[in-house]
C-alpha positions in Angstrom: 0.0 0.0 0.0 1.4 3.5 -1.0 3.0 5.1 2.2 0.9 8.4 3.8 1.8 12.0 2.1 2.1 14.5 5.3 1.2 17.7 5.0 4.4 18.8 5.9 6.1 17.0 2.6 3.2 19.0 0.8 4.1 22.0 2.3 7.3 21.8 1.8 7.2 21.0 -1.8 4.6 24.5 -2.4 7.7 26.2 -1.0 10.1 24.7 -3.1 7.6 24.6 -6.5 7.9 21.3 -7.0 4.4 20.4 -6.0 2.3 18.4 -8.6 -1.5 20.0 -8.6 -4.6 19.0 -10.4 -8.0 20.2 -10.3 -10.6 17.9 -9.7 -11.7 17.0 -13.5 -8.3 16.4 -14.4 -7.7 14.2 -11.2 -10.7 12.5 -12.0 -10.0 12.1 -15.4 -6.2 10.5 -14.5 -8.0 8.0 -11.9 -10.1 6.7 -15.0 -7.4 6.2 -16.9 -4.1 5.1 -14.5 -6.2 4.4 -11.1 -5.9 5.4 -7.9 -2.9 4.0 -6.7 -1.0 5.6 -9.3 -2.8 8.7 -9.9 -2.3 9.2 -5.9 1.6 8.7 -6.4 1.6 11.0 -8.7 -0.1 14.0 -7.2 0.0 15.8 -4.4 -3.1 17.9 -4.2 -5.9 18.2 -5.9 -8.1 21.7 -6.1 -12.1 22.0 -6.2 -14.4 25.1 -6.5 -17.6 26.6 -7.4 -19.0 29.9 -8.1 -22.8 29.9 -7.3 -25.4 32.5 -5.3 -24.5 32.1 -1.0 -27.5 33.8 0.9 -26.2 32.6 4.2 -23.4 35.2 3.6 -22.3 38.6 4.9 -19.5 41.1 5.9 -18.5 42.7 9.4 -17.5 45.9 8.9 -16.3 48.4 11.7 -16.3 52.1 10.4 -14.2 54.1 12.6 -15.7 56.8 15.0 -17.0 60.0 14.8 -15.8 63.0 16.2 -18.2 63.6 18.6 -18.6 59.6 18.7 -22.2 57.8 17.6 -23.5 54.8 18.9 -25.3 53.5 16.1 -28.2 51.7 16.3 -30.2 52.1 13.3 -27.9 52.1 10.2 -28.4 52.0 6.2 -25.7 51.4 3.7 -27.0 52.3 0.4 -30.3 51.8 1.2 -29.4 48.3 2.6 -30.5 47.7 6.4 -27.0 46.6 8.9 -27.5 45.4 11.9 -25.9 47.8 14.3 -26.5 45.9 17.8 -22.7 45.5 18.7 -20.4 48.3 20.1 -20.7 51.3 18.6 -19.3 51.5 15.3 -19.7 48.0 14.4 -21.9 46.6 11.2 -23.1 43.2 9.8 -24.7 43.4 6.8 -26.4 40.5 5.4 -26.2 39.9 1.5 -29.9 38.5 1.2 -31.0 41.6 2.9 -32.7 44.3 0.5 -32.7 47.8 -0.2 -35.6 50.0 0.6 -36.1 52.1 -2.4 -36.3 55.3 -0.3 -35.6 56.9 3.3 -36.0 54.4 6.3 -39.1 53.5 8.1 -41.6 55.2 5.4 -42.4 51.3 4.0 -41.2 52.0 0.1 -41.4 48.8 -1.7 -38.1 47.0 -2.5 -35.7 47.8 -5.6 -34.0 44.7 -7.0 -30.8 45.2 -5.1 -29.6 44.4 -1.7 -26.9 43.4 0.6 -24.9 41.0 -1.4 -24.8 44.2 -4.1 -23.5 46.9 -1.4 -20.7 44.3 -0.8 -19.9 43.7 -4.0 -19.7 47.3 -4.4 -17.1 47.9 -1.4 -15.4 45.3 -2.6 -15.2 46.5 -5.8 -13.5 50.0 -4.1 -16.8 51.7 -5.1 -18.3 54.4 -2.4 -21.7 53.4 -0.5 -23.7 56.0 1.4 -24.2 55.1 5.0 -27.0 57.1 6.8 -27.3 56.0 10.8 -29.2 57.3 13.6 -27.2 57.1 17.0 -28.2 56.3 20.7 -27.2 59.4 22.2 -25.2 58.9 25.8 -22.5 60.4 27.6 -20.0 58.6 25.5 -21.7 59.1 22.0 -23.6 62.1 22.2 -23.7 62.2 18.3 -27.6 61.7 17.0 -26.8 61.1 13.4 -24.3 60.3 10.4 -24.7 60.6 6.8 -21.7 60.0 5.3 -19.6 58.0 2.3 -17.3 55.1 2.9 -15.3 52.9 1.2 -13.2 49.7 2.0 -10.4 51.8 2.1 -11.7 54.3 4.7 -13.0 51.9 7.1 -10.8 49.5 9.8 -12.5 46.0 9.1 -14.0 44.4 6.4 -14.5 41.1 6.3 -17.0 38.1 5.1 -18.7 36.2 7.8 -20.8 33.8 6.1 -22.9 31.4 8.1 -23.3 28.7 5.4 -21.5 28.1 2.1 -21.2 25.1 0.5 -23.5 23.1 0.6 -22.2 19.7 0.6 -24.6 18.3 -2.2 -28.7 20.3 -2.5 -31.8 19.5 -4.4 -33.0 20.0 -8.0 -36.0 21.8 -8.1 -38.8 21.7 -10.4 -42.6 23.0 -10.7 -45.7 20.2 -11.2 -48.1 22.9 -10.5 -49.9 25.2 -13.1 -48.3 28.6 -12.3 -44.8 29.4 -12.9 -43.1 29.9 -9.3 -40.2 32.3 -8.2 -37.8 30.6 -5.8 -34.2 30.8 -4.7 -33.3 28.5 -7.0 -34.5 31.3 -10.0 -37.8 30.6 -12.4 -39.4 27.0 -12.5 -42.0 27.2 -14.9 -45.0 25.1 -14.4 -46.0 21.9 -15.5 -42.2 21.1 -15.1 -41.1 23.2 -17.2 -36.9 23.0 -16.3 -35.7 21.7 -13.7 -32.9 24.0 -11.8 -29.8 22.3 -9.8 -27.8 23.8 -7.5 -24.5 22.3 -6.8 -21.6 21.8 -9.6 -21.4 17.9 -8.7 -18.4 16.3 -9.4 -16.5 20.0 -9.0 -18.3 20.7 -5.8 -15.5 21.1 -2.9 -17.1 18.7 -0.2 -18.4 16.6 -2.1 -14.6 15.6 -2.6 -14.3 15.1 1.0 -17.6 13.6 1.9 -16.5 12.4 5.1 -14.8 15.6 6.3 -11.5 14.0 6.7 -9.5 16.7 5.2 -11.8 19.9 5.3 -12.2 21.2 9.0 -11.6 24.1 11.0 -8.8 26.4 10.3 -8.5 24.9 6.7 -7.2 27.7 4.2 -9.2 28.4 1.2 -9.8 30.4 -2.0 -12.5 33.2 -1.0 -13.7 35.6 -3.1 -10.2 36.1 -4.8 -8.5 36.4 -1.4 -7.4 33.9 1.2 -10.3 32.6 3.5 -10.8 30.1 6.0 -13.0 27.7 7.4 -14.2 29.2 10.7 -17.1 26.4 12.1 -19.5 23.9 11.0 -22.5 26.0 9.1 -26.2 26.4 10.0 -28.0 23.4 8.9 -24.8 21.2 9.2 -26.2 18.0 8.6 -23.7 15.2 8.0 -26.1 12.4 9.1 -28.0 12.5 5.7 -28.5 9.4 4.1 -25.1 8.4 1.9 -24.4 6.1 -1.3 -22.1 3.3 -1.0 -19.4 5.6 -2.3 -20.3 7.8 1.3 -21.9 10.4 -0.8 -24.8 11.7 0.6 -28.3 12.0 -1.8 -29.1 15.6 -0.6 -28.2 18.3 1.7 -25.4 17.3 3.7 -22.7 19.2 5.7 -22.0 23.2 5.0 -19.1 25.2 6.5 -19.0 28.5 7.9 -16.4 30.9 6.0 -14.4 34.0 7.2 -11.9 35.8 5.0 -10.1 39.2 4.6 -12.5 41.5 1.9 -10.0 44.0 1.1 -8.1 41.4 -0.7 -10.9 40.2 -2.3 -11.3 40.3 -6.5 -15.1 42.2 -7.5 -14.7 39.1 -10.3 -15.2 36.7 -7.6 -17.9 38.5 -5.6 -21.2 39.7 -7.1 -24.2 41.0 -6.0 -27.5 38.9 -7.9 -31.4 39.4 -7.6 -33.6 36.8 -7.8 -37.0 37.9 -9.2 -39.7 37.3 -7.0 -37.3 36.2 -4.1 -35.0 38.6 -3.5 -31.3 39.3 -3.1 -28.4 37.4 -3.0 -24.7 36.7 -3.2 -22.7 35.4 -5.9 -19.4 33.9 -4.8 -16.5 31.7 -5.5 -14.8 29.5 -3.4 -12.3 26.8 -3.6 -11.1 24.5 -1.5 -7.4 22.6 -1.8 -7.5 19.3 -0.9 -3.6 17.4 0.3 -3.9 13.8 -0.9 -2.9 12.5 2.1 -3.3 9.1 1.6 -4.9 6.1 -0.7 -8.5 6.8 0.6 -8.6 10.9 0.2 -7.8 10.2 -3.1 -10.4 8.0 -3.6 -12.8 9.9 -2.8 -11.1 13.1 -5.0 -12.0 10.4 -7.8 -15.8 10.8 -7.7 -17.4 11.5 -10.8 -20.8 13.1 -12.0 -22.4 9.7 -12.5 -21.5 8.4 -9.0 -23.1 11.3 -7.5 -26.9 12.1 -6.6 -29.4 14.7 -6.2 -33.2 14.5 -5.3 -36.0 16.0 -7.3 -38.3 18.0 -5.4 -41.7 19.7 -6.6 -41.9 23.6 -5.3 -45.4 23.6 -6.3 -45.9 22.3 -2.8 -45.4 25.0 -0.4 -44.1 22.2 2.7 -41.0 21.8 4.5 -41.4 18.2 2.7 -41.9 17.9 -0.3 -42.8 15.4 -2.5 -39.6 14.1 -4.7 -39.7 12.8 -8.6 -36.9 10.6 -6.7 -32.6 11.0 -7.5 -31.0 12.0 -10.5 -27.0 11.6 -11.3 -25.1 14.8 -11.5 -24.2 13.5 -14.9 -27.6 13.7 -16.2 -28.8 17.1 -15.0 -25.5 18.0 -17.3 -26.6 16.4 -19.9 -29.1 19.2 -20.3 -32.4 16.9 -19.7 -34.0 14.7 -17.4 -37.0 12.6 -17.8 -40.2 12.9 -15.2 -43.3 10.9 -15.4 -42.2 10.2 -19.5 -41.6 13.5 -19.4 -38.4 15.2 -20.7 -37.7 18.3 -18.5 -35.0 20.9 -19.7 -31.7 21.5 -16.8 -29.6 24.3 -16.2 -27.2 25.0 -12.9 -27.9 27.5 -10.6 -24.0 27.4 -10.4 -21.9 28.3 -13.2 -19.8 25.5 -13.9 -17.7 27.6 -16.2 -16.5 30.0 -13.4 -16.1 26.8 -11.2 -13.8 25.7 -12.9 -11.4 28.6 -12.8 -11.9 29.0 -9.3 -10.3 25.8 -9.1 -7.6 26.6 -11.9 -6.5 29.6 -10.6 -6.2 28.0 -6.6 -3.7 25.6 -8.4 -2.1 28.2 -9.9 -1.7 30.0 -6.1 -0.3 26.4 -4.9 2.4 25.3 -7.7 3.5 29.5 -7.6 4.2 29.2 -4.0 1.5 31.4 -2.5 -0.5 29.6 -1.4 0.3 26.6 1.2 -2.3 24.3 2.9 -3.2 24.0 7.1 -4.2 20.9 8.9 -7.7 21.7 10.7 -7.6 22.6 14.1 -10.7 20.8 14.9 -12.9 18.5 13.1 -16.3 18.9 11.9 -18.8 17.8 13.9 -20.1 14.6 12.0 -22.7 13.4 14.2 -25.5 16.5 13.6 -28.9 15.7 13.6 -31.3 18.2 11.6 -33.7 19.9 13.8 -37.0 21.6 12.3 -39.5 23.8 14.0 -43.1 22.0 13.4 -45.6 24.0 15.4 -48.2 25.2 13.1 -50.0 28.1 14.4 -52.6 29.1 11.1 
């Protein structure tokens, strides 16, 4: 049996450019063709991404204070609603939250715009209007603030995003008689298309289903900048039922990211609008994975056909809905499925275009040296059960 690859060795070769990197297809792609064993022996890492709308994300920022200080406790950046309730000068802004389409409080309806847009727009060094109202005490006896910031004229900036990447998610289709607007975009009725989520076979944890590698403290590609993986994410659910090839057939485990904004690239970060729904976040993120051993290459080896997804019907406005039952990866990207002798159009919610260069351009940051890997500093919890709030009060 091969002997182990520590991450050290790896390490070491990143700093010395001697590393040998592949992204995932091409990994895959020498596993069908040479095997494992010898596709492990001759690689070292192996580099995953996606680039697909995170509404579970959003930035801390912390202004700077006033002279005379504010405490702020109501706060707008462009329009977009931040929550203000930490010390006085502090922000989160959420990126699904949306923009008022005039002044605070007068109930204007929405604009197509909203958090995930203002971040974008920091990001991409563009000024944002910030209009706050202030507790007024001893120590902040400032009432108000209307002002114009930028990332460069503020201390911190930085994404905090409760849950990105999804380790596998649903396909979503419409068997009603009304088209439907969802957060996975347009299903048109009488299933119409059918809308997937995750880039399969790209997808970062699905490379790493057991959470072997990935864990806290593990370095990433975010946004164009260096990130890191900071907790297990809302809805972490690694209990969900799994293929033989310990894959699981829907929404599985999801990590909580943190990374550095100001070094982040406006092509990686996006503001998006989903009609009918609301705002969101477009972002990519990659994920480097050290072939440690036999096994975590293995499972780096996974292709579209090995790996599931289940078909659920929005026209059903449950928790749980009914399901058309699991489709392959590799035939939502064959552009068509077929349900009840139907055949239903695809398309990815992700673009599996900019995927792919998140992951090309992480190997490029590992074989140029910038970019080496860390060993978690805690595992992901694998032993989360999913919890759901059933009181029905019509």
């Amino acid at each position: 049996m091969p002997t182990p690859r520590p991450l050290e060795t790896i390490n070491d070769k990143i700093r010395h450019q001697t590393v040998v990197v592949e992204t995932a297809e091409v990994f895959k792609a020498r596993v069908a063709e040479t095997g494992v064993k010898a596709a492990f022996a001759a690689v070292d890492v192996v580099t995953t991404g996606t680039f697909e709308p995170m509404e579970s994300s959003g930035a801390v920022l912390n202004i700077g204070h006033t002279d005379p200080p504010i405490k702020m406790r109501d706060c707008r950046l462009d329009g977009v609603l931040a929550y203000a309730g930490f010390g006085a000068v502090d922000l989160y802004l959420g990126a699904s939250q949306p923009a008022e389409a005039s002044g605070p409080g007068e109930g204007a309806p929405l604009r197509e715009r909203g958090g995930g847009h203002v971040i974008a727009d920091l990001i991409a060094g563009k000024p944002v209007q910030l209009q706050a109202t202030g507790q007024v005490t001893d120590c902040y006896p400032r009432a108000s603030l209307d002002t114009t910031i930028t990332r460069d004229t503020i201390n911190q900036f930085y994404l905090f995003n409760p849950r990105n990447l999804y380790q596998n998610f649903i396909v979503g289709v419409n068997g009603g008689d009304r088209p439907l607007a969802t957060y996975l975009g347009p299903l048109q009725p009488n299933l119409g298309n059918a809308v997937y989520a995750n880039p399969g076979a790209l997808s970062p944890l699905l490379n790493d289903p057991n959470l072997n590698v990935v864990g806290i403290g593990s370095r990433i590609f975010l946004g164009g900048g260096i990130g890191y993986v900071a907790w297990e994410g809302t809805q972490h659910f690694p209990l969900q039922k799994r293929l033989p090839n310990e894959t699981p057939i829907g929404p599985a485990a999801t990590v909580a990211l943190i990374g550095d904004a100001k070094q982040m690239q406006p092509k990686w970060v996006r503001g998006c609008y989903f009609k009918g729904y609301g705002p969101s976040l477009m972002l990519g993120v990659g994920v480097a994975i050290p072939l440690l051993n036999e096994e975590v290459a293995r499972h780096c080896a996974v292709q579209d056909k090995d790996l599931v997804a289940p078909v659920m019907d929005f026209a059903i406005p449950r928790r749980v809905r009914p399901t058309f039952g699991l489709v392959s990866y590799a035939q939502l990207k064959s552009g068509h499925l077929t349900l009840n002798g139907q055949k239903v159009r695809t398309a990815p919610l992700a673009s599996i275009y900019l995927a792919r260069q998140v992951a090309a351009e992480l190997k490029d940051w590992i074989t140029e040296g910038h970019f080496e890997l860390t060993a978690p500093v805690a595992p992901l919890a694998r032993d989360r059960a999913f919890l759901a709030q059933d009181t029905w009060n019509p």
